[in-house]
Phi, psi and omega in degrees: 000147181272168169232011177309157193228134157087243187267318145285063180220097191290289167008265172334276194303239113095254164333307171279325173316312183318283244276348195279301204260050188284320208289133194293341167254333147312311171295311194271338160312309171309313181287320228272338200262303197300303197281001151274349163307309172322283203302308171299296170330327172273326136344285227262315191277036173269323178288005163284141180285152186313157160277333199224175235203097180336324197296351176288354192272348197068217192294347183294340162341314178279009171264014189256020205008107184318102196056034164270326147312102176228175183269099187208192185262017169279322181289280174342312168310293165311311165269003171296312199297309198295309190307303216281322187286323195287333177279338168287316170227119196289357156247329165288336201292323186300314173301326192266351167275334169294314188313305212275347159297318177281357167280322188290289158332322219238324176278346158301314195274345171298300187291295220265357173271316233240324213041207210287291186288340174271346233249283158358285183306332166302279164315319174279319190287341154335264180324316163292307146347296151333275182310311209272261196338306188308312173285348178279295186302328172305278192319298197267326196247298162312338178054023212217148175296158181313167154282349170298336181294345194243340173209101167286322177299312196303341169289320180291292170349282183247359154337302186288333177274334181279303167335281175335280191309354206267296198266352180270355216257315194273321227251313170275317193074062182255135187221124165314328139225181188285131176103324196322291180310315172321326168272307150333294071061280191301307192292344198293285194338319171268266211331312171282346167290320186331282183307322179270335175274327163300325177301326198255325184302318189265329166322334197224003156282321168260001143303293168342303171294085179337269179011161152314140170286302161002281186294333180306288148354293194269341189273332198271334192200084197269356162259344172305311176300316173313319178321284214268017153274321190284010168242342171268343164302342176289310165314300215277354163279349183262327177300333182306288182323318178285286169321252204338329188289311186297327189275314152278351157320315199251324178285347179273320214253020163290346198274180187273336149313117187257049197261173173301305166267000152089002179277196177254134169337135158312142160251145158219118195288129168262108209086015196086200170278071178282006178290316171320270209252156182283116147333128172080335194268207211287312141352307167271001186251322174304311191268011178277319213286346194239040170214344182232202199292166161272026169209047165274140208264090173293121196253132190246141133232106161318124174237162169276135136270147198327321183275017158076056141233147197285130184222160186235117186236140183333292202209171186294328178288170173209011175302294202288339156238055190188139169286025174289010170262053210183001192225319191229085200252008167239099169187017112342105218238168176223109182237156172302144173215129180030056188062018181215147200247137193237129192227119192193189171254144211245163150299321187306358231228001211218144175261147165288001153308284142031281190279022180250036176222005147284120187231174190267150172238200169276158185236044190191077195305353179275348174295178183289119189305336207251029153238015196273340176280022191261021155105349205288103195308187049003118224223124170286143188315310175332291192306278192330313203272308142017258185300313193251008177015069181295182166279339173225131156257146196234123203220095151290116166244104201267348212207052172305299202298341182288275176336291172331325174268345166249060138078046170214132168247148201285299175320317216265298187314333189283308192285008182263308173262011154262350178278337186242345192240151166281096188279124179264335189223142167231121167225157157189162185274009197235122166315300162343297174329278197289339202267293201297329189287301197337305213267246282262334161276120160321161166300353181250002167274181190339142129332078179297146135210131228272113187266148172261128193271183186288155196320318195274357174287156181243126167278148209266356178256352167266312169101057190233164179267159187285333198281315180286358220223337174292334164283022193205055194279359168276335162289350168270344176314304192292339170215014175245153159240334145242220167194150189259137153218138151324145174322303228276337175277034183206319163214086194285155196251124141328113182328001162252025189067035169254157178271152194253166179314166188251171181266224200216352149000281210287331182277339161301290195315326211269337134348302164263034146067033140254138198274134143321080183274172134185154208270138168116046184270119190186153214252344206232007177169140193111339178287145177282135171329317227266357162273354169058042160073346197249121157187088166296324187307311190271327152349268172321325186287357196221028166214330173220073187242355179070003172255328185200188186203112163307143182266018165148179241195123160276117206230138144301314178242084147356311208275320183300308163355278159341303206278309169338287179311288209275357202226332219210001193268131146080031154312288173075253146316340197262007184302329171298337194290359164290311176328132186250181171297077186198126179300124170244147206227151200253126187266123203035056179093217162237093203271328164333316200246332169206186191290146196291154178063005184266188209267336207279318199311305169308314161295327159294336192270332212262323171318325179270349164118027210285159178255333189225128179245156177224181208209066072083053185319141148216169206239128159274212185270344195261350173116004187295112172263168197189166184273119164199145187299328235194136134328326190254107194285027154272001181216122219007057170238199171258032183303298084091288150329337185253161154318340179274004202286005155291357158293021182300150157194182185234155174204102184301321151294000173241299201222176155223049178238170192279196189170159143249099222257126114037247237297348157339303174246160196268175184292342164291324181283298204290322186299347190265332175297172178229171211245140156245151181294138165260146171241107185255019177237014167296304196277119173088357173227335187072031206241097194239145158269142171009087190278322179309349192269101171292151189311083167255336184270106153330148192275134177308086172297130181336282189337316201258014173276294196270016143279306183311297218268006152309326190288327175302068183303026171255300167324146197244354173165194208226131159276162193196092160251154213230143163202190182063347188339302170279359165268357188286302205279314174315307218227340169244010182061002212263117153264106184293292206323304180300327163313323198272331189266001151269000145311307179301328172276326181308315184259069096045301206255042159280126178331132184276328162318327171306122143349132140210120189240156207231101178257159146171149198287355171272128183266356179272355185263319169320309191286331188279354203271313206313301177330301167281333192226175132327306183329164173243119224263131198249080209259137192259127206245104175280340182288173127293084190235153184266354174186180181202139172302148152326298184318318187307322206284342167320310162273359169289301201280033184286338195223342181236183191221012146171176193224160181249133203226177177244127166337301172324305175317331179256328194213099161309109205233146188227091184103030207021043145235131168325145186226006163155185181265166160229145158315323219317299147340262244259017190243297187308307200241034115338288182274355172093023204219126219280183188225125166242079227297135165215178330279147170230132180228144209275353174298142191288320190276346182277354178230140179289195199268008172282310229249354145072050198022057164248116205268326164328274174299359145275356164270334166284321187316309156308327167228048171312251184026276166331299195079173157191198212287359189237332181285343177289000189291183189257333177239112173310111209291142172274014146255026228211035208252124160293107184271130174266134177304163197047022151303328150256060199242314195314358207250357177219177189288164150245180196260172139324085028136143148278162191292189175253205194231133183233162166322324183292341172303329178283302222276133186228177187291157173297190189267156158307128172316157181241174192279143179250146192221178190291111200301137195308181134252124181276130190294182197188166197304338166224091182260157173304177174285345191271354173263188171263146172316110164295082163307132144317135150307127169267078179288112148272154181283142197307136150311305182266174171301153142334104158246168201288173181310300213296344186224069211241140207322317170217130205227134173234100207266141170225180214154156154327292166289047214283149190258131139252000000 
């Protein structure tokens, strides 16, 4: 017999679980049900963070299969029970503490299988599934309320344990001591006569009783009423929670996001707006709040000054982004760094006194020069937080284990500046760091997140490569909430820069309940081939790809960042609805992605969402017209290469370098050549488009041009530019006008619906097209000009029917900065006569430096008037900013104003008779080998990613304000 007391009178405790749990189906519920509640409970607290931090355990570390097993509050939990069941009895209580370690055990390795969020999901319907079972067995077979209602430790407590005992008692005949059950037995036995003659007392007491039985009630026994409200508000709060858990559950997995949290990626500027402005200063963290979302995230990486204060600077060297060798210029130093000995100027080496004759510069010389003379302080963690008190401040610690050897802590300055600043992100690659920090931050600091350098780097305080430690992301768990990663772990690139699959990185992690970042995001370098330079396209590959969502971007340029997440993300088919009232018309295709005028450029041009494709007329000798940007086949075919390259010659009317020009060969000749990539950014920037696509594409014959783009129910019509004519006409016997308009007839079943324009910078070739055809007529303004007179426009409009300009022509530039507007626009659509802007292309060196290498914000800029799905919002996003000119001009010279444009530009001589020869054959549906073929269009699947309408490799934009 026992003599226990309280909580320890198992007898007692025991004896009332019985009298709750009499009935035999209400009993097998139980065993079938509590302990997986235990085990789901121990589920849900494992996403709690560790108390203690595994690397603190010794040798016992290795019982933790590294870190699925942790010291958290499911562990604690677990030995409250085991201790507690074994002192209520030293043998069953040993069997239920081996249960509740393998529910610990089991739900760890489970959980740590499963990751964060399913492990949620799990875990609730588990528990509801429990629970909704337990009541049902009170309610329909027991007839008696739970025991929680009446004693809550004793349902938790000891419930699981009672179960146990339950079942070794009936299925064994098992008793804890002799006399146990008998007794048992006996106290159930009275409790429940008890319980049914109080059960009939009151039953016939509130017949009896006119009154609310209720009220009756509450009036005989107001603290007994009080009792069992406060335990069923308690009940009905809990059940609230599991609903409510279920509920943000199925609401995380509505979203379109595939994020950890189902919430939209961080944007986080790194350094401010460093694509811009000198990393770190005041000038680039000012311009993050007025170009991206309002909950972008400002990134510091804290460096030590000799006098141990924190300032935020690129990195611990300090030459390549700051003028000290111009300030310190013998005070150049040489130290071990991360093991490899380095020799530059250190922060360690300079008082913050020092550093106020330091100033900051760009640390990426193709960027822009002409903010490194402003003066740019060097700005203390303090200041940053301070002056722009952002929505996430972010603290990069790149180089702790360096400080440490020369006596500064990085840890004593972070917990020192969290008492006046709000730290939000803690990140750094050194293990070390965090292991020291980790326990000295409250539950109300920072976010760790543990960053990884490239694979083959080694960290320095395990001395394992980044590459091993990525495999073992249930151990970055124990003291990270994320982890930073390089680009190249999450979509790796081949050594000629193309991308290879991407991996499973992010779906591991967000697996082990950690959120993702990554880093090396910049507009101006670093893109993989298969984004054609734009890039909004990778953005989007690492967010919106419909397999994961990185939980934020590490960014140079912020602003793009932005309009992705916020603007341009779960479009899917619908990505043209970005699109405003305006044509986007294609230059030789989508010459961005593969050669330009081939079958693949054109099918890729119509696939992206192009409206209009054109087509760049040249003549062989025999009368053939066909697509090719140039006349001169040295530029982008494979003549070079052919029997032909003695066909060499100069023709001053066309150029005044030699060449091998078209009208040379006969149409037999030119089909056997192939098409090639153009680069207009190779020479001096090193910018090559899709170098793997080797001359492989046949050259396009009008005929099979305007077959294509009959076949298209996208398309909104076709451009047909024309030059060279009168030297054509003159000097080769060729009337292009007339070839080109017995194409049209030759391709007899073209949609009469389709647009079809007849562009060139000659007007007597305009007058002669006007004449002859329908079409609508395009005249092309070849200068840069700063206005164009009435009169010219007087005379344009005799004959055309809107004109086409150079991007210069609307927005002047001095220096690659806007340097002011032109009228030209509102003087053109004045007369009525729409306008078409060209060329626009995603290389970063193709925009001025107002447009923040964004091929994006320069095309918004250019159809504000038009609009589009984001600029149409009510309150207008500021990564979406209408560049006004000379807004930045102020930081450089200007240039000269371009001239205007006057009548005498248009008016030129008539065309030339033309010579006479033998009339061609235009090729047809059954031409000879001596005509051009009629080909089939070759659709292949596309090489590159999708990128939107809005940013298409080479754009030629119409509008109201209309684009070319």
């Amino acid at each position: 017999m026992s003599n226990r007391i309280g909580l320890l009178d198992l007898e007692k405790h025991f004896a009332f679980y019985g009298a709750y749990h009499s009935n035999r189906v209400n009993i097998i519920i139980h065993t079938l049900f509590v302990w997986p509640n235990v085990f789901a409970t121990l589920l849900f607290l494992y996403s709690t963070q560790p108390i203690l931090d595994r690397s603190y355990l010794g040798f016992i570390e290795a019982l933790t299969f590294d870190g699925v097993l942790r010291l958290d509050t499911g562990f604690i939990l677990t030995v409250i029970y085991a201790v507690f069941y074994i002192y209520l009895d030293n043998k069953s209580g040993v069997l239920a503490a081996l249960l509740c370690f393998s529910c610990w055990i089991g739900s760890s390795f489970l959980a740590a299988r499963l990751g964060h969020s399913l492990t949620l999901k799990v875990g609730v319907a588990s528990q509801l599934l429990c629970w909704t079972g337990q009541f049902l067995g009170h309610g329909l077979f027991e007839k008696r309320a739970p025991a929680l209602l009446d004693n809550l430790v004793q349902a938790f407590l000891m419930g699981p344990y009672f179960v146990l005992l339950e079942v070794l008692q009936s299925g064994f005949g098992y008793e804890p001591y002799p006399g146990f059950k008998s007794r048992v037995d006996c106290k159930i036995e009275n409790d429940i006569k008890e319980w049914n003659e109080e059960k009939l007392k009151k039953k016939k007491k509130l017949m009896d009783n006119s009154a609310s039985p209720m009220i009756t009630y509450m009036q005989d026994n107001p603290s007994m009423f009080r009792l069992r409200a406060s335990k069923f508000l308690l009940l009905s709060v809990l059940i609230l929670s599991q609903f409510l858990s279920t509920q943000l559950l199925a609401q995380r997995s509505k979203s379109p996001w595939q994020t950890l949290t189902g919430e939209a990626p961080l944007v986080i500027a790194r350094g401010g707006f460093s694509g811009l402005f000198p990393d770190s200063s005041v000038t680039a963290y000012s311009f993050v709040s007025a170009t991206s979302v309002p909950d972008a995230v400002l990134w510091c990486d804290v460096q030590l000054t000799k006098d141990g204060v924190g300032i935020c600077f690129p990195d611990v060297t300090m030459y390549k982004d700051s003028n000290v060798q111009d300030a310190y210029p013998k005070r150049k130093n040489s130290y071990l760094l991360n093991g490899v000995p380095t020799q530059d100027w250190f922060t360690i080496d300079f008082t913050s006194k020092d550093l106020k004759s330091v100033f900051l510069i760009r640390g990426i010389l193709s960027r822009s020069p002409a903010f490194d003379d402003n003066r740019n302080v060097i700005s203390t963690v303090e200041n940053i937080a301070t002056q722009f008190k952002p929505a996430g401040f972010w603290l990069n610690v790149q180089h702790d284990a360096f400080y440490a050897q020369h006596n500064l802590s990085m840890s004593g300055f972070l917990l020192s500046v969290s008492k006046t600043v709000t730290i939000d992100y803690l990140s750094s690659p050194e293990l070390k760091f965090f292991r020291d920090i980790g326990s000295r931050f409250g539950k109300t600091g920072p976010k760790f997140v543990f960053r990884f350098l490239e694979k083959d780097d080694v960290e320095v305080s395990t001395n394992q490569t980044y590459g091993s430690l990525m495999t073992n992301l249930t151990f970055i768990k124990t003291f990270a909430s994320g982890v930073l990663v390089p680009k190249s772990y999450i979509w790796p690139v081949d050594k000629d820069q193309y991308l290879l699959p991407h991996t499973t990185f992010v779906q591991d992690a967000h697996k082990a309940g950690l959120q993702v970042y990554a880093s090396g995001f910049a507009n101006d370098f670093d893109l993989a081939y298969n984004y054609s330079y734009d890039p909004l396209a990778e953005y989007l590959a690492f967010m919106d790809n419909g397999n994961f969502s990185v939980d934020g971007v590490v960014s140079d340029f912020p602003l793009t960042a932005s309009s992705a997440v916020d603007c341009f993300s779960h479009l899917g088919s619908n990505a043209s609805s970005t699109q405003g009232d305006f044509f986007v018309i294609s230059k030789n295709g989508a010459s961005g992605d593969y050669p330009g005028c081939s079958d693949l450029a054109y099918s890729k041009a119509i696939e992206d969402g192009a409206d209009i494709i054109d087509c760049a007329i040249q003549m062989s000798s025999d009368g053939i017209p066909f697509c090719l940007n140039s006349s001169n086949l040295l530029e982008g075919t494979n003549v070079f290469q052919s029997p032909f390259i003695n066909r060499s010659s100069t023709v001053p009317e066309i150029a005044p370098h030699a060449g091998i020009y078209s009208f040379s060969l006969r149409w037999s000749e030119i089909k056997t050549l192939r098409l090639a990539m153009t680069h207009p950014y190779s020479l001096g920037f090193n910018l090559f488009r899709n170098p793997r696509e080797k001359s492989s594409e046949k050259i396009v014959p009008l005929y099979d041009f305007l077959i294509l783009a009959n076949k298209s129910s996208s398309l909104v019509g076709v451009l047909i530019s024309v030059e060279n004519v009168a030297y054509l006409r003159g000097k080769q016997g060729i009337d292009v006008v007339k070839e080109v308009l017995y194409a049209f007839k030759e391709a007899c079943c073209i949609d009469a619906t389709k647009r079809v324009m007849i562009q060139s910078s000659n007007s007597p070739v305009l007058v002669d097209f006007k004449k002859q055809s329908p079409y609508e007529i395009v005249y092309q303004v070849e200068e840069n000009v700063g206005d164009i007179v009435d009169s010219a426009i007087e005379e344009i409009k005799k004959f055309a029917d809107a004109v086409v300009v150079s991007r210069r022509s609307v927005y002047s530039t001095s220096n690659f900065f806007l340097s002011g507007q032109t009228h030209l626009v509102e003087k053109l659509h004045k007369f009525n006569l729409p306008v078409y802007v060209k060329t626009f292309r995603n290389e970063f060196v193709s925009q001025p430096w107002d447009f923040f290498s964004d091929a994006t914000v320069e095309i918004n800029t250019y159809v504000a008037g038009a609009g589009n799905r984001c600029l149409t919002r009510k309150d207008h996003p500021p990564y979406m900013p209408l560049v006004k000119p000379a807004g930045l001009l102020g930081f450089v010279n200007h240039d000269s104003p371009h001239p205007a444009f006057t009548a005498d530009d248009v008016t030129e001589p008539p065309l030339p008779p033309v010579t006479f020869r033998t009339p061609p054959n235009i090729p047809g549906p059954l031409s000879t080998d001596e005509k051009a073929p009629n080909s089939k269009t070759r659709l292949t699947p596309p090489l590159l990613l999708p990128a939107l309408a809005m940013a298409l490799a080479s754009l030629l934009l119409l509008s109201s304000l209309s684009i070319l």
